[in-house]
C-alpha positions as CSV (number, residue, x, y, z in Angstrom):
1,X,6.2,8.8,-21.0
2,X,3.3,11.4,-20.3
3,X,2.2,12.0,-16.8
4,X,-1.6,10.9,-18.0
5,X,-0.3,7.3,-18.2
6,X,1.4,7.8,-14.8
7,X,-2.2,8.6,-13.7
8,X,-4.1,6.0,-15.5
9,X,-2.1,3.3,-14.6
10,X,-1.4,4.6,-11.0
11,X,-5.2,4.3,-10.9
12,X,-5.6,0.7,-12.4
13,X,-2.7,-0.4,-10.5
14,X,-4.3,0.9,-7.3
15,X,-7.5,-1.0,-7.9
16,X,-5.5,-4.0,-8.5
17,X,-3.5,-4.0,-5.5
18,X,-6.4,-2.9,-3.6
19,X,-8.2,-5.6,-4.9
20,X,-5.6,-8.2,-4.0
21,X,-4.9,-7.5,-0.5
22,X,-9.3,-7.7,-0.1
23,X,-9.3,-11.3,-1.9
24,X,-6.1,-12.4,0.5
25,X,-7.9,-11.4,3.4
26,X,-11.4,-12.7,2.5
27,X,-9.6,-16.2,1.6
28,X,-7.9,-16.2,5.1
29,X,-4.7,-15.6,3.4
30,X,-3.9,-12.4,5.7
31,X,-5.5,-10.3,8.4
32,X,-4.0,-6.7,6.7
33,X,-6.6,-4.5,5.7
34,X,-4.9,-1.2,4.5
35,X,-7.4,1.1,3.7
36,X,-9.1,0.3,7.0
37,X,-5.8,1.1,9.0
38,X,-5.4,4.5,6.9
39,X,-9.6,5.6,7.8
40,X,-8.9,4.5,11.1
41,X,-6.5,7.1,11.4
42,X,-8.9,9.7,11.2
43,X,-11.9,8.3,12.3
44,X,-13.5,5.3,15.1
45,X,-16.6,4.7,13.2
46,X,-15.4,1.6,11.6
47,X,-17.6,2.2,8.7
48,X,-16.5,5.4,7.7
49,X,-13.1,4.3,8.8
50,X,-13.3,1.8,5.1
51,X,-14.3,4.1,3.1
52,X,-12.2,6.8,4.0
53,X,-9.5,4.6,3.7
54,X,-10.3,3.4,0.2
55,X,-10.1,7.3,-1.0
56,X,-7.1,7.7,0.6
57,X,-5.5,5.0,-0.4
58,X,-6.0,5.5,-4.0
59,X,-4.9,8.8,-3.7
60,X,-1.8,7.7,-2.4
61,X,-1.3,4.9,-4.9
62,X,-1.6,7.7,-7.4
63,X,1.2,10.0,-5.2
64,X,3.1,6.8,-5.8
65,X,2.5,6.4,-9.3
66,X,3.6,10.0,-9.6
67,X,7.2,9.2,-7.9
68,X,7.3,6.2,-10.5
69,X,6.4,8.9,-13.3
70,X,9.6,10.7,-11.9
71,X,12.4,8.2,-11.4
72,X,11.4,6.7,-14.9
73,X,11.7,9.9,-16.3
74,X,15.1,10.5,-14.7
75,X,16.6,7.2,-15.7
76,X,15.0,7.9,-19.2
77,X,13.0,4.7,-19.5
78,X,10.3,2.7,-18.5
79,X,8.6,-0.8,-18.5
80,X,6.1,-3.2,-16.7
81,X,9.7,-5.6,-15.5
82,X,11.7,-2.0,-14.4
83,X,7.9,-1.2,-12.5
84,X,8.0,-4.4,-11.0
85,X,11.4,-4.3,-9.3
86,X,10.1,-0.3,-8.3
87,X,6.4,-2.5,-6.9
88,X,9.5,-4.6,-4.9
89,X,10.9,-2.1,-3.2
90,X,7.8,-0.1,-2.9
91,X,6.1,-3.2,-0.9
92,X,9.4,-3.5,1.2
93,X,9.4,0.1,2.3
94,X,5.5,-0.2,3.0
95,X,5.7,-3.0,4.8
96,X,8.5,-2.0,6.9
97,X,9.5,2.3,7.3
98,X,5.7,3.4,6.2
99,X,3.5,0.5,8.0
100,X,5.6,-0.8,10.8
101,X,7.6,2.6,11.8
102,X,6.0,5.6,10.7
103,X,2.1,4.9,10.9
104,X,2.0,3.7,14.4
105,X,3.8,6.9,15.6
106,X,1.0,9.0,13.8
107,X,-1.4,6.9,14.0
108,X,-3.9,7.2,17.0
109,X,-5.9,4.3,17.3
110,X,-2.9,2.1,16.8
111,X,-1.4,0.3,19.8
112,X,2.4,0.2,19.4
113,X,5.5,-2.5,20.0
114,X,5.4,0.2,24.1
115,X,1.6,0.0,24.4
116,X,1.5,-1.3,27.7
117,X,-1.1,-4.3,28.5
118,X,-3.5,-2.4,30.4
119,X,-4.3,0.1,27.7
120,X,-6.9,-0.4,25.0
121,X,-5.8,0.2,21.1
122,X,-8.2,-0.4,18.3
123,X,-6.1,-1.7,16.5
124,X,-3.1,-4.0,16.8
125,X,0.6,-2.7,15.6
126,X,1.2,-4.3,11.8
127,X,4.6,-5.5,13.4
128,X,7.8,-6.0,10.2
129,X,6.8,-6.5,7.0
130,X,3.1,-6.6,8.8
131,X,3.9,-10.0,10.1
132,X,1.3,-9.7,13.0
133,X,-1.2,-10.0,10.4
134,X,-0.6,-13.5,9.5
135,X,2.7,-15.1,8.2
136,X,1.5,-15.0,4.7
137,X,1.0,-11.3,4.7
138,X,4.4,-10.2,3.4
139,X,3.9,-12.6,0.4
140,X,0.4,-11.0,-0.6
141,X,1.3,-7.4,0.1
142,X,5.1,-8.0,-1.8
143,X,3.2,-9.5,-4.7
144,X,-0.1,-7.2,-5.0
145,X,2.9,-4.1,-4.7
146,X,5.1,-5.8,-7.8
147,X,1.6,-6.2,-10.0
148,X,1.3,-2.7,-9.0
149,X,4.2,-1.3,-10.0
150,X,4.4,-3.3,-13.1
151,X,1.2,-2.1,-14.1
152,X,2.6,1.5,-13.5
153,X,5.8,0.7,-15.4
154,X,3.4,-0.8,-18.5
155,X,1.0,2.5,-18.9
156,X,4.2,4.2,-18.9
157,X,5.9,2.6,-21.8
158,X,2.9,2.5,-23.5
159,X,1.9,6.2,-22.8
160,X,5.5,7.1,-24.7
């Protein structure tokens, strides 16, 4: 295992979640559009707000491919199935502490489950598992997260 292929496939697994949550939303499949919830959070010109959030959120899908690196390196092996089942709980954690907990506390452009009716919020609160996005969000985001971290687990067994 090198941290180059933690890298490399952090960044092709990136572009491939990426990708997938873009094609579920543009075939009506979910409303969730991640990088445009992360650019939000420092910006209200929507347009910046995407492509701010498409930097950002391949630099954190490499952060993430950097944790992978690390566990796989404490356990002492690697693989795209053991990446898979670390994409699993990855989506889980982003679709429940990271998106639903933590982002609308920091977040300020984000309405929240207190917002009160009257106020205005750019942007609605993803709700658990980002279920206010559409009751087939869980199943894009859970399965775009498992091809990512099986593509992280599969440049790391090959990188060995």
């Amino acid at each position: 295992m090198s941290v180059w292929g933690a890298i490399a496939g952090g960044f092709v697994g990136t572009l491939v979640l990426t990708t997938a949550l873009r094609a579920g939303n543009e075939l009506d499949l979910t409303r969730i559009d991640l990088p445009f919830l992360l650019g939000t959070a420092f910006t209200g010109d929507r347009t910046r707000a995407k492509a701010l959030g498409y930097v950002l959120h391949l630099l954190v899908g490499l952060v993430f491919a950097l944790v992978y690196y690390l566990v796989f390196l404490a356990i002492g092996r690697s693989g795209w199935w053991l990446g898979a089942t670390f994409g699993l709980a990855h989506g889980v954690f982003s679709g429940t502490a990271l998106v639903d907990t933590l982002l609308p506390l920091v977040h300020p452009r984000m309405g929240t489950r207190l917002t009160a009716a009257p106020s205005v919020a750019l942007l609605e609160p993803p709700g658990f598992l980002m279920l206010n996005y559409g009751a087939r969000t869980p199943l894009v985001a859970l399965a775009a997260h498992v091809a990512y971290g099986a593509i992280v687990g599969g440049f790391l067994s090959l990188a060995s």
